[in-house]
C-alpha positions as CSV (number, residue, x, y, z in Angstrom):
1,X,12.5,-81.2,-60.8
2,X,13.0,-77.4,-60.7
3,X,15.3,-74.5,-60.3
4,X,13.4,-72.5,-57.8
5,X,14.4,-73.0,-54.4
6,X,11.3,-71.7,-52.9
7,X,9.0,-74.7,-54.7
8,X,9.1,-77.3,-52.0
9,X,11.1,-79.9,-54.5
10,X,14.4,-80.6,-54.8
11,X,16.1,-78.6,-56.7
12,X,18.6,-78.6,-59.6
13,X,21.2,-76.2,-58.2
14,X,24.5,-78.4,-58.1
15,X,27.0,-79.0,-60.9
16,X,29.8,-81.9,-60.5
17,X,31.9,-79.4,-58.7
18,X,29.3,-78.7,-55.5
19,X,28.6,-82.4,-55.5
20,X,32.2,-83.0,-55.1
21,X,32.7,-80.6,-52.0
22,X,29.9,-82.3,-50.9
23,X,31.7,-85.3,-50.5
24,X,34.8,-83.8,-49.3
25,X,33.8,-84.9,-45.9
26,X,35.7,-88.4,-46.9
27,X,38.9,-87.9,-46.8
28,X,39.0,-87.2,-43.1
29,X,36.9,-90.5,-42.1
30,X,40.7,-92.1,-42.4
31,X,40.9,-90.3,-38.3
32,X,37.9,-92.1,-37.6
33,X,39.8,-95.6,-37.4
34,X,43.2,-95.4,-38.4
35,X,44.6,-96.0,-34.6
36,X,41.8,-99.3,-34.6
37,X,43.3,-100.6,-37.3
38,X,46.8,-100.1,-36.8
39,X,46.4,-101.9,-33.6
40,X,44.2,-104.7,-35.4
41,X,47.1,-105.1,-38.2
42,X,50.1,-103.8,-36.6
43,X,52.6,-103.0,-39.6
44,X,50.4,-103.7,-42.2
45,X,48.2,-101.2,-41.0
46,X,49.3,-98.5,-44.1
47,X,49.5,-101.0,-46.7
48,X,45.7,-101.6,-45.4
49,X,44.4,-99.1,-46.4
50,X,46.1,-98.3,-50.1
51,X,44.4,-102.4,-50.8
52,X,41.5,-100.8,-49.6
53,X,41.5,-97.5,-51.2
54,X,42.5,-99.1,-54.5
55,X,39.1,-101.7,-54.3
56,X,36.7,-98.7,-53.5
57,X,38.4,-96.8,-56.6
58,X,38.3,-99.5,-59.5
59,X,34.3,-100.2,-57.7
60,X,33.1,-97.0,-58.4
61,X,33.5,-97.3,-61.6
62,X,30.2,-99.7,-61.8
63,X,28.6,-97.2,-59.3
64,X,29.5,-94.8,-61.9
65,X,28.0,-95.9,-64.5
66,X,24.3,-96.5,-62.8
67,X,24.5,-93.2,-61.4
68,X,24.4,-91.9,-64.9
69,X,20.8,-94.1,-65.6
70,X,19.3,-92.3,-63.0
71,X,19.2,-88.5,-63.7
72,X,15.8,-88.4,-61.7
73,X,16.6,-89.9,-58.7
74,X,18.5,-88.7,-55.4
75,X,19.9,-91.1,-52.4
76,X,22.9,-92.6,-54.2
77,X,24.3,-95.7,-55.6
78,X,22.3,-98.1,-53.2
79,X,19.1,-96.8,-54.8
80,X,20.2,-97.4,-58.3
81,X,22.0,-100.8,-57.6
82,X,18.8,-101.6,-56.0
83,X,16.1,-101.2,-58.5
84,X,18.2,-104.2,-60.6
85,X,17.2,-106.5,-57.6
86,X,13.6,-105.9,-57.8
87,X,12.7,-108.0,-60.9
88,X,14.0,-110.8,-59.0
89,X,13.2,-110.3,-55.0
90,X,11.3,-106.9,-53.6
91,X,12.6,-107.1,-50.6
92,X,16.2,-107.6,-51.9
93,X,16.0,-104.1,-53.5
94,X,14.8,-102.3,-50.0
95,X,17.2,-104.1,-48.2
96,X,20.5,-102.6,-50.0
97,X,19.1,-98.9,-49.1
98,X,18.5,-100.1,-46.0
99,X,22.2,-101.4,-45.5
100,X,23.1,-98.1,-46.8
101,X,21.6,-95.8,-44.8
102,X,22.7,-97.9,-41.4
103,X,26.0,-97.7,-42.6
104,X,26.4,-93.9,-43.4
105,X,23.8,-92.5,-41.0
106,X,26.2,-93.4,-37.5
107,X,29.0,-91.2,-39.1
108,X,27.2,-88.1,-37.3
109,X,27.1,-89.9,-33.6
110,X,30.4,-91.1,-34.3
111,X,32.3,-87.9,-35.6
112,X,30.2,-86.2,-32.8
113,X,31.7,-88.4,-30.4
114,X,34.9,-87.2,-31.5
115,X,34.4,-84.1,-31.7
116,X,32.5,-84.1,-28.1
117,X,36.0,-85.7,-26.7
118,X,38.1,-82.7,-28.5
119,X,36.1,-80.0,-26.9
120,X,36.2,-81.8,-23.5
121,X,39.6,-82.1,-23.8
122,X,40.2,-78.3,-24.5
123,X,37.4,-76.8,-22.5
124,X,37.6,-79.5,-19.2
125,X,40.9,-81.2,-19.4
126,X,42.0,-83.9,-16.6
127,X,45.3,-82.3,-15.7
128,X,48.8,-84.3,-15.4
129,X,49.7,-85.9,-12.1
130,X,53.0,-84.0,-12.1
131,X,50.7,-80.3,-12.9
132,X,50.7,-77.9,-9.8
133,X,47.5,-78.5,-8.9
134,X,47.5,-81.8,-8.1
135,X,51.1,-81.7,-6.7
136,X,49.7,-78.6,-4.4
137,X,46.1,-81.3,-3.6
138,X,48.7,-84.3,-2.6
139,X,51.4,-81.4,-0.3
140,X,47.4,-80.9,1.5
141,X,46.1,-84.2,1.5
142,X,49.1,-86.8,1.9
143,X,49.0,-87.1,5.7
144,X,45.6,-88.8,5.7
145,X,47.1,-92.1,3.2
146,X,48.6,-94.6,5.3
147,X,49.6,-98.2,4.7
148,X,46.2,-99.2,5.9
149,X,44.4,-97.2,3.5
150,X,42.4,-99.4,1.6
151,X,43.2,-97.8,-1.5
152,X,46.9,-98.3,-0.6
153,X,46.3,-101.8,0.1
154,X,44.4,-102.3,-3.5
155,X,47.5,-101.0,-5.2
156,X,50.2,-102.6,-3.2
157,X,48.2,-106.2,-4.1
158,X,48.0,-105.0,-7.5
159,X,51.7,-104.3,-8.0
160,X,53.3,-106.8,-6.2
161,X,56.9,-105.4,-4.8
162,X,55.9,-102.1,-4.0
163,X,56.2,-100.3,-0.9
164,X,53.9,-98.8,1.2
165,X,55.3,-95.2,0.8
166,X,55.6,-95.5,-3.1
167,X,52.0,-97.1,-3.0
168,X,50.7,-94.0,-0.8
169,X,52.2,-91.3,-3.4
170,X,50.7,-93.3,-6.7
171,X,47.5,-93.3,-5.3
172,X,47.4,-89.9,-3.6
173,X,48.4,-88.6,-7.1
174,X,45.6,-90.4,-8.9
175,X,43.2,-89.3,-6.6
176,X,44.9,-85.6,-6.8
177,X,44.1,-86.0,-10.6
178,X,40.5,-87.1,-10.1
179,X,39.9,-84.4,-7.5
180,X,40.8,-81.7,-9.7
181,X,39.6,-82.7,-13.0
182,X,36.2,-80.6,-13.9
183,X,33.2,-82.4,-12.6
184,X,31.7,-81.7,-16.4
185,X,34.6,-84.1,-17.8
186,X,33.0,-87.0,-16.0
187,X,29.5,-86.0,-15.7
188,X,26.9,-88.6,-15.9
189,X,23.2,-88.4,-15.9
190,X,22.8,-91.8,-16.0
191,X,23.5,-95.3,-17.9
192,X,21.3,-97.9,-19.2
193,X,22.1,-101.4,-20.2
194,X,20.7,-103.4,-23.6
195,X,21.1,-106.8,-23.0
196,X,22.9,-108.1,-26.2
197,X,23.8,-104.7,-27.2
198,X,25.4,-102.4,-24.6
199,X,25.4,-99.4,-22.9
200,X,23.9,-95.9,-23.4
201,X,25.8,-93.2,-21.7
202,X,24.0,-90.1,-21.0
203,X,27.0,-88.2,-20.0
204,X,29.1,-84.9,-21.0
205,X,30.1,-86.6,-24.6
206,X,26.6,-87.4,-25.6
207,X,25.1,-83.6,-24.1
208,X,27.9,-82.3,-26.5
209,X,27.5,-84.5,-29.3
210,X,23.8,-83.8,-29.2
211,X,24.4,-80.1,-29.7
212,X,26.7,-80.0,-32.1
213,X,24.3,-82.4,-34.1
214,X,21.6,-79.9,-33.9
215,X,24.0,-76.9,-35.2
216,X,24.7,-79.7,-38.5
217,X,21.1,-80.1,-39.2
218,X,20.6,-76.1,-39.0
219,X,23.2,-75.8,-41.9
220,X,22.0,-78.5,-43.6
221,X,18.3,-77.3,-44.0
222,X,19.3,-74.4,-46.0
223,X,19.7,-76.3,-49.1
224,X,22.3,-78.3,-51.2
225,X,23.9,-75.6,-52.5
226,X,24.2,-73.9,-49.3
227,X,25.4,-77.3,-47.7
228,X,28.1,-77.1,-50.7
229,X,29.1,-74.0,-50.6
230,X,30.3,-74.4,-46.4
231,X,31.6,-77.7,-47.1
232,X,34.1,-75.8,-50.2
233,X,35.5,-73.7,-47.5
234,X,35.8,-76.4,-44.8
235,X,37.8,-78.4,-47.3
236,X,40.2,-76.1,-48.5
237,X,40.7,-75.1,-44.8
238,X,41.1,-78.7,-43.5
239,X,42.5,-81.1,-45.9
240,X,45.5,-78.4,-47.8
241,X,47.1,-78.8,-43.7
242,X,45.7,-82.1,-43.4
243,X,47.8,-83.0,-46.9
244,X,50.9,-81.2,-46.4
245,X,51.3,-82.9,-42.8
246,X,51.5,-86.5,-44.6
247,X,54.3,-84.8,-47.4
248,X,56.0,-83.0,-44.8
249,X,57.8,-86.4,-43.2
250,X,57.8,-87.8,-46.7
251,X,60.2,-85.1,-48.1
252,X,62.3,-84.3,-44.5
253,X,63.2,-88.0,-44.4
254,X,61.0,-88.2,-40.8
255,X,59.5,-91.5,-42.1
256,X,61.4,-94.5,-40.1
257,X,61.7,-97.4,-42.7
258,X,61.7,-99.9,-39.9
259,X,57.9,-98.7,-39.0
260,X,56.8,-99.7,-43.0
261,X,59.1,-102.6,-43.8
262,X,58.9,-106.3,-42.6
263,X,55.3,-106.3,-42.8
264,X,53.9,-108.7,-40.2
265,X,50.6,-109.6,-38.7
266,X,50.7,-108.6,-34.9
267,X,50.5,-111.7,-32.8
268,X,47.1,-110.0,-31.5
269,X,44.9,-107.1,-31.7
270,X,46.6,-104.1,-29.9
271,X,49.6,-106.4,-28.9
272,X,52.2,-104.2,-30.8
273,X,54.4,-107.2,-31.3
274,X,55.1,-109.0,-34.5
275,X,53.4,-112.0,-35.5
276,X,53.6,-114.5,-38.3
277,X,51.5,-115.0,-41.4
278,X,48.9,-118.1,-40.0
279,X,45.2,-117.8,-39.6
280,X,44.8,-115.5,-36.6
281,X,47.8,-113.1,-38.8
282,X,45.4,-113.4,-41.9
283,X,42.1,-113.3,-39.6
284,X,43.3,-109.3,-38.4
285,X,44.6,-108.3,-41.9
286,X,41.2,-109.1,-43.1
287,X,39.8,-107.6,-40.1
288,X,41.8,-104.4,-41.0
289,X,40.1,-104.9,-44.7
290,X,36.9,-104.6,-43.5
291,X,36.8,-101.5,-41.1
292,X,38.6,-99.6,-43.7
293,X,36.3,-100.1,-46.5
294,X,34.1,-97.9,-44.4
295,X,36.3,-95.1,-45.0
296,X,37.9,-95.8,-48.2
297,X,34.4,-96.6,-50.1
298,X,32.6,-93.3,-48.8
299,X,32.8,-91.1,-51.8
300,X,30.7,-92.9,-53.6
301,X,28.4,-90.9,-51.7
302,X,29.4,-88.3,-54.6
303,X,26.6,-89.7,-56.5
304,X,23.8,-88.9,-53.7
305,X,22.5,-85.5,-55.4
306,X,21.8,-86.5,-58.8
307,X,18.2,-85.1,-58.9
308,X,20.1,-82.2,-57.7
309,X,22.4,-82.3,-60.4
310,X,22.3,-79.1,-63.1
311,X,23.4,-81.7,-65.5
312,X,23.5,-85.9,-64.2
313,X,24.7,-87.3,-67.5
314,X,28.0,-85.6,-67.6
315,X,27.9,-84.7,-63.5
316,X,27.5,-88.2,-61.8
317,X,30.8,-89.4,-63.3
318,X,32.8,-86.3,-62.9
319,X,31.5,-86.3,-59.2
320,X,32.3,-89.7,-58.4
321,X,35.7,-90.0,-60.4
322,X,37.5,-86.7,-58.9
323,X,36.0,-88.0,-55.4
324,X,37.7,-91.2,-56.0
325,X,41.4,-89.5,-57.1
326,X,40.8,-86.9,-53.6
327,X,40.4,-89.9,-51.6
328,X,43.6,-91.8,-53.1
329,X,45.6,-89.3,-52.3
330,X,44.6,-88.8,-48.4
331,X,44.2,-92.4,-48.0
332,X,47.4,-93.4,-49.5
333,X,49.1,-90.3,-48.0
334,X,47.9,-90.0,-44.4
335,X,48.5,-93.6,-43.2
336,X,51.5,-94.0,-44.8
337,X,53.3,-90.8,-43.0
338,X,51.4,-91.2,-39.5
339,X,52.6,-95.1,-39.1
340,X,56.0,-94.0,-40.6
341,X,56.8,-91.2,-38.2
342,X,55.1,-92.7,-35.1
343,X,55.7,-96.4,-35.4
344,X,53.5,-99.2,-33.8
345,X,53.9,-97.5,-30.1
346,X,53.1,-94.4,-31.3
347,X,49.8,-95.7,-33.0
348,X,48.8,-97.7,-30.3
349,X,48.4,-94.5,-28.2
350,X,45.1,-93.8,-26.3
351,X,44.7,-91.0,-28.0
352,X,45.0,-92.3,-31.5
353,X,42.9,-95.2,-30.8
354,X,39.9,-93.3,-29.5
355,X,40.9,-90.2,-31.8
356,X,40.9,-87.5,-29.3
357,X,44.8,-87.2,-29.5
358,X,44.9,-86.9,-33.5
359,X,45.5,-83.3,-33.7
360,X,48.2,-83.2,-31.1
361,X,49.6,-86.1,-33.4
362,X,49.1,-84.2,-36.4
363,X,51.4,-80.8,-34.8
364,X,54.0,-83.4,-33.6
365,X,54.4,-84.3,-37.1
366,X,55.4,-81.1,-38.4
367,X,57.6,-80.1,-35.4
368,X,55.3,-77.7,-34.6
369,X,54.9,-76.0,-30.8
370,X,51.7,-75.6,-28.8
371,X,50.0,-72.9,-30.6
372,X,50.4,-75.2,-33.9
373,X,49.1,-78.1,-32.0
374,X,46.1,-76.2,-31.1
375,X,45.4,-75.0,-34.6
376,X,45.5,-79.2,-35.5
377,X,42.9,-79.6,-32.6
378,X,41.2,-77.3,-34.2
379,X,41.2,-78.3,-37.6
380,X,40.3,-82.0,-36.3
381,X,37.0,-80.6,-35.0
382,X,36.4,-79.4,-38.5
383,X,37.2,-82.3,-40.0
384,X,34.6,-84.4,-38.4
385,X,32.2,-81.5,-39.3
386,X,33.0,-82.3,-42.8
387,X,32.8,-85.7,-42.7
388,X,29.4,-85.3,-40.4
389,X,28.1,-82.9,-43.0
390,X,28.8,-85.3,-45.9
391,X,26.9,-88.3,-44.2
392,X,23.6,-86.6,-42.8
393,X,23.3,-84.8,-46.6
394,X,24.1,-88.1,-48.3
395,X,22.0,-90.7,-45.7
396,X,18.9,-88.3,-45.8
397,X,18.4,-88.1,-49.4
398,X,18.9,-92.1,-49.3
399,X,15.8,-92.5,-47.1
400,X,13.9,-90.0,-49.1
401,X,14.4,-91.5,-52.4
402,X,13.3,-95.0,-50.5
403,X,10.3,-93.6,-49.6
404,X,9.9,-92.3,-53.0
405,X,10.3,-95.7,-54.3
406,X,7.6,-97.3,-52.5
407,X,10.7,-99.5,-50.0
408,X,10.7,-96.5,-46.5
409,X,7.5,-95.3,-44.8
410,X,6.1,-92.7,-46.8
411,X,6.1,-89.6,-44.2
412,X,10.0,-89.7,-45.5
413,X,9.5,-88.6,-49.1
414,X,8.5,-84.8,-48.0
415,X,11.5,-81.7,-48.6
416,X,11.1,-78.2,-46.8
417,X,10.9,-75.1,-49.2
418,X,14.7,-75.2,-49.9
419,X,14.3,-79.1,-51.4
420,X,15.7,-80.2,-48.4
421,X,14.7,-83.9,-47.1
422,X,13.6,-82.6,-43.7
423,X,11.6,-85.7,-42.4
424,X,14.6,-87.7,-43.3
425,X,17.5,-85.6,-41.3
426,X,15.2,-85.9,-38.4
427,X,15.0,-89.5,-38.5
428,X,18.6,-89.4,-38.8
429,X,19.0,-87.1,-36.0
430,X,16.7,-89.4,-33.8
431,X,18.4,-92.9,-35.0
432,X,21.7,-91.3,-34.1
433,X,20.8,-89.5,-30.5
434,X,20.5,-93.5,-29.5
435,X,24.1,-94.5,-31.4
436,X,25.5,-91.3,-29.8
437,X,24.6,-92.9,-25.8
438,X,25.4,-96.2,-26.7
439,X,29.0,-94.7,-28.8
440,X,30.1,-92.2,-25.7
441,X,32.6,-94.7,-24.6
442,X,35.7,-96.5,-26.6
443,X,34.3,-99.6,-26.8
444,X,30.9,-98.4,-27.7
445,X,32.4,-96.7,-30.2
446,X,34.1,-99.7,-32.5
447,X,30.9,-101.7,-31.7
448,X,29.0,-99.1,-33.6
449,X,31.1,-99.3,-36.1
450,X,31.8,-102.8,-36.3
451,X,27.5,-103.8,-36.9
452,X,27.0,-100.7,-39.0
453,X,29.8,-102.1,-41.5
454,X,27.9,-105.3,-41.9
455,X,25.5,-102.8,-43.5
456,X,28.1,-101.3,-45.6
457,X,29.5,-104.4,-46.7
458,X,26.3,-106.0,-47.7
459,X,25.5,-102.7,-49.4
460,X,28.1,-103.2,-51.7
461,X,28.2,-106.4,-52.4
462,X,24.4,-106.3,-54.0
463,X,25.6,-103.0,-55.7
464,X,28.6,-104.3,-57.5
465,X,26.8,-107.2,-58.3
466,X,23.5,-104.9,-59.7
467,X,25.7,-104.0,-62.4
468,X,26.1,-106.8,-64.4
469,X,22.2,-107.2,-63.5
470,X,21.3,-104.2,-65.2
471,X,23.7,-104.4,-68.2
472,X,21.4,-108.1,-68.4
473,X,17.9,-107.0,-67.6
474,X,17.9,-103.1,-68.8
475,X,20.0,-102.5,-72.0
476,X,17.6,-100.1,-73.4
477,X,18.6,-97.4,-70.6
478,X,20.7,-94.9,-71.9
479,X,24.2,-94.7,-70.4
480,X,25.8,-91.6,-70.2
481,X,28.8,-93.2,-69.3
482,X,29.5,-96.9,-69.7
483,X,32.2,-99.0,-67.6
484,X,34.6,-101.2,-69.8
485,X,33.4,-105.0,-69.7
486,X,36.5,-106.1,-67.8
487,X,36.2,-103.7,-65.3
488,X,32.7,-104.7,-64.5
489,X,33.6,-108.4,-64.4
490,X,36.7,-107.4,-61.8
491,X,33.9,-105.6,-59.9
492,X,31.7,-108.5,-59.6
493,X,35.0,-110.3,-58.1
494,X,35.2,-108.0,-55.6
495,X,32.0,-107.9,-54.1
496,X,32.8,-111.6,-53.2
497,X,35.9,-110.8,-51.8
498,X,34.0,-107.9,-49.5
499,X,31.4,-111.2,-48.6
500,X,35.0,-112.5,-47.4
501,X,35.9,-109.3,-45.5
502,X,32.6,-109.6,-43.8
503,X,32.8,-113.3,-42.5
504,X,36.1,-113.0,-41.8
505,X,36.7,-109.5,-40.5
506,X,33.7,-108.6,-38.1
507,X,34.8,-111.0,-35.2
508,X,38.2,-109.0,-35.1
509,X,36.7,-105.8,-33.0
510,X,36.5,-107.2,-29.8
511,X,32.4,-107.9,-30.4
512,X,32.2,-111.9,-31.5
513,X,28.4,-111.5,-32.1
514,X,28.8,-108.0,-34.4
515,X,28.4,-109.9,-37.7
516,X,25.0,-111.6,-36.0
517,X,24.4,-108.0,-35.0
518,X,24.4,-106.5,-38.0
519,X,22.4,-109.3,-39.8
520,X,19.6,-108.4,-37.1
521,X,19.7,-104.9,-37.8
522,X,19.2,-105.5,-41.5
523,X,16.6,-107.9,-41.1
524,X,15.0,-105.0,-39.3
525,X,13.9,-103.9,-43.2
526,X,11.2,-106.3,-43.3
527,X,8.7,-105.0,-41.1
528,X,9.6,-101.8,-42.1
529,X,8.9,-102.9,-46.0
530,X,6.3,-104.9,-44.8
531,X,4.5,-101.6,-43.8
532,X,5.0,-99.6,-46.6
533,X,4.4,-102.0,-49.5
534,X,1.4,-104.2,-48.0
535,X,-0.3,-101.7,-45.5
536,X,0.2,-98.1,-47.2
537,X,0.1,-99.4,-50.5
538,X,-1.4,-102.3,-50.9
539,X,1.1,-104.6,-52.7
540,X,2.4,-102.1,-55.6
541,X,5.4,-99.4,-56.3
542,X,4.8,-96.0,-57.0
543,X,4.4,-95.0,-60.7
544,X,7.6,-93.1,-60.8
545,X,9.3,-96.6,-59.2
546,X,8.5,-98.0,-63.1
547,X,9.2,-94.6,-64.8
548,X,12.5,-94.6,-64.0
549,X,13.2,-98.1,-65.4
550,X,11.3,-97.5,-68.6
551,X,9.1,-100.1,-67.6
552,X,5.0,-99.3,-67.7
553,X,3.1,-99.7,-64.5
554,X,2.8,-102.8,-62.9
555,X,5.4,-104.7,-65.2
556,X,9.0,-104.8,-63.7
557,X,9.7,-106.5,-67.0
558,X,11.3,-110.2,-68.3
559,X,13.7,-111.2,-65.7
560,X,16.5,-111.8,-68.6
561,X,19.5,-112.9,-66.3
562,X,17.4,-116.2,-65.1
563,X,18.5,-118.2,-61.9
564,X,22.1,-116.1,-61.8
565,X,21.1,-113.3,-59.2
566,X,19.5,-115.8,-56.8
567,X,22.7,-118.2,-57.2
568,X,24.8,-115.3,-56.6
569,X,23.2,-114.5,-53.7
570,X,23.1,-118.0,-52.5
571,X,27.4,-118.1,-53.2
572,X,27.9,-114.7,-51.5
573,X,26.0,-116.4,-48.4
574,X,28.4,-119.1,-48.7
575,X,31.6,-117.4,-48.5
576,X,30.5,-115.4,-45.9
577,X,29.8,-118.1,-43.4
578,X,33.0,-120.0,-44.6
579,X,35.1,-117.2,-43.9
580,X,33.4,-116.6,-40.3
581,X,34.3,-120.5,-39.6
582,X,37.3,-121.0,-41.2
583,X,39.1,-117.5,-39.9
584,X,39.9,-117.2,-36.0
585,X,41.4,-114.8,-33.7
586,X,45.1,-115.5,-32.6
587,X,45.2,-117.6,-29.3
């Protein structure tokens, strides 16, 4: 560790404050899925997310407290979590960093996506059917539709009762829009199917989304502090509007009480209608639980930089605690006001589903005109630059301290003269140029996000569990801060009701194979584990991997809590394929 920047190690130049700019970035992942999940959940879509927020709260209170053991390592909560698994399994241990990482890492193709769809929207925009333009394209073109057309025929067998000269206007008006929307807008290169998978898109999003990626990592590999410092001024620019748009209805008596009362499943996904509280009602709720811990859980990511940390025993909890109260606020706030004001038709809008129409939503909310509209759009673009900032800082340094710790290939564990985990954000940038094709459409998009939560999910429910574990196995590390007893018990609760989240609440996004998905992608550790461990290091951990558990090399020490971490795993296994049968889709 060091305070000179130029040394080529990381370097000690955050104090709690910087680390919580850092993960700033949060609070806006609530526009990454709010329109999902108030089309999975319907009413209870705001109520959602307070269960949600209020879980990843009282859970970081165990995170907290293993942050605070580890003054010397970087990478976040997965990494300490995960060195309590490796008295018992080592592939256990790898495998939570690994579920971590391919959790976090797809926020920067998925904010770029976004992002990419905000700047098509304001730079190449499809223009209205009832515009001038394409009134002026059908005045020129409508003598060459007749009732013969076969476009005219297509629509008049589509729309049974129509006639031929209402047919002929509809479809000379769609094809006036297409005409004169920008060829960029629906530019693509080309498209190639993965069996099992999807699609990758190599279109105007993903051209877009790449560059806008690049300018990230640019900032990024100036340093920590200098990643801070732009993500302070992002953050009081973004989330102060961002706030006062949830208060504003709140205190002008916009909300509608109808929109947040009489809370009801829908009778299916995206149906908008009200359903009743039997399986498929409970199988969407949980559904809605398990997308939004995605969002709601993040700032633990707080805890990422504590080998950049002036001073980890007192930082890590301030970091992680003020996090946690920022987030509460947003997540509590934002929901509540957005459903309130714009009801289940109003969330079930394109443009809130995909996320491209947020901003607009957000101006509408204040009764603002067009320039305040496009000061929202705006702002939403920055938004997902914090939140895209906050992931690639927090997702690198999680792959560097793996490699560090003998579990990721050891090419990974090098920082650039500013202590920045280069090799790392490149890998990120690489892994997420793939998510980025394959996420340029809608439904790309929540299948992304669907498998990378079985990571996220799994993540946690080794971490909550590695509390207890250490508090077994390691009571002679110092804790800087310690976690009430009862709190850590609740925690261990509720990493079994996340296991019930994830069998229950992966099916819901349209993807029946996304929880078999995700299982494939993390089984993808073991080759990758395999290679480090057996072939680059034949069969041991680094020095440093024993250091930091007091331990001397070679000895991961007694394994004190017995049979109870491999029956724990064996119960969380259990609910999780319970709760895949027993839960099912509406009919």
């Amino acid at each position: 560790m060091t305070t000179d920047s130029g040394s080529g190690q990381m370097v000690r130049a955050l104090d709690w404050k910087g680390a919580f700019w850092v993960a700033a970035g949060v609070p806006p992942l609530v526009l990454f899925s709010i329109g999902g999940i108030a089309g999975t959940t319907g009413k209870l879509a705001f109520a959602v997310w307070i269960i949600s927020m209020i879980m990843g709260f009282l859970q970081s209170f165990t995170y907290a407290e293993m942050a605070g053991m580890f003054g010397n390592k970087s990478g976040g909560t997965s990494v300490y979590g995960a060195t309590a698994w490796l008295r018992y399994s080592k592939l256990v241990a790898p495998l939570s960093v690994w579920c971590n990482w391919f959790a976090w890492s797809p926020v920067l193709s998925l904010g770029c996506a976004i992002a990419a769809g905000y700047i098509l929207n304001a730079l190449f925009p499809i223009p209205l059917a009832e515009s001038q333009q394409v009134m002026d394209w059908v005045t020129a073109n409508l003598a060459s539709y007749t009732a013969e057309t076969q476009s005219v025929v297509d629509y008049m067998a589509a729309n049974a009762g129509v006639v031929a000269a209402d047919a002929i206007k509809a479809v000379a008006a769609a094809d006036g829009v297409s005409a004169m929307t920008p060829w960029f807008r629906v530019y693509e290169a080309f498209q190639v199917t993965i069996p099992g998978l999807g699609t990758l898109h190599f279109n105007s999003t993903f051209l877009i989304g790449v560059a806008l990626m690049l300018v990230i990592m640019t900032i990024q590999h100036r340093g920590i502090a200098s990643t801070a410092s732009a993500q302070k001024w992002l953050a009081i620019i973004v989330l102060v509007p961002l706030l006062l748009v949830g208060l504003v209805p709140i205190f002008t008596g916009a909300i509608d009480t109808m929109n947040v009362t009489n809370l009801l499943p829908p009778t299916a996904a995206y149906s908008g209608v009200d359903g009743t509280w039997d399986i498929g009602g409970w199988t969407l709720f949980l559904g809605g639980l398990y997308i939004a811990a995605w969002s709601t859980y993040g700032f633990e990511t707080a805890v990422c930089y504590t080998r950049e940390l002036k001073n980890p025993k007192t930082d890590t909890f301030r970091a992680i605690f003020y996090s946690g109260l920022l987030c509460c606020v947003f997540f509590f706030i934002i929901p509540f006001s957005f459903q309130g004001v714009l009801g289940q038709e109003g969330m079930l809008a394109p443009g809130i589903v995909d996320g491209t129409g947020i901003g607009e939503a957000l101006g509408n909310m204040v009764g603002g005109g067009q320039v305040i509209t496009q000061i929202f759009v705006i702002l939403m673009i920055m938004a997902l630059f914090m939140a895209i900032m906050t992931a690639l800082a927090g997702s690198s340094r999680t792959l560097y301290q793996g490699s560090r710790d003998g579990w990721l290939p050891k090419y990974l564990s090098t920082v650039n003269a500013k202590g920045v985990p280069s090799r790392a954000m490149w890998t990120d940038f690489a892994f997420n140029v793939f998510l980025l094709a394959l996420a340029s459409d809608v439904g790309g998009y929540f299948y992304v996000l669907a498998i990378s939560n079985v990571g996220y999910i799994l993540f946690n429910f080794l971490n909550l569990n590695a509390g207890w574990i250490h508090r077994i196995d390691s009571p002679h590390m110092e804790r800087p801060w310690k976690a009430p007893n009862w709190l850590i018990g609740v925690n261990t609760v509720l990493a079994f009701v996340n296991a019930l989240f994830l069998g229950a609440g992966a099916k819901v996004w349209g993807y029946s194979n996304a929880l078999w998905a995700g299982l494939i992608f993390a089984a993808l550790i073991i080759p990758v584990f395999w290679y480090r461990h057996y072939y680059q290091d034949n069969g041991k951990f680094p020095k440093e991997a024993y250091d930091d558990l007091g331990l001397k090399e070679g000895d991961l020490g007694e394994r004190k809590a017995g049979m109870l971490p491999y029956l724990t795993l064996i119960l969380g296994a259990a609910v999780v394929l319970w709760a895949n049968w027993f839960f099912v889709l509406p009919t």
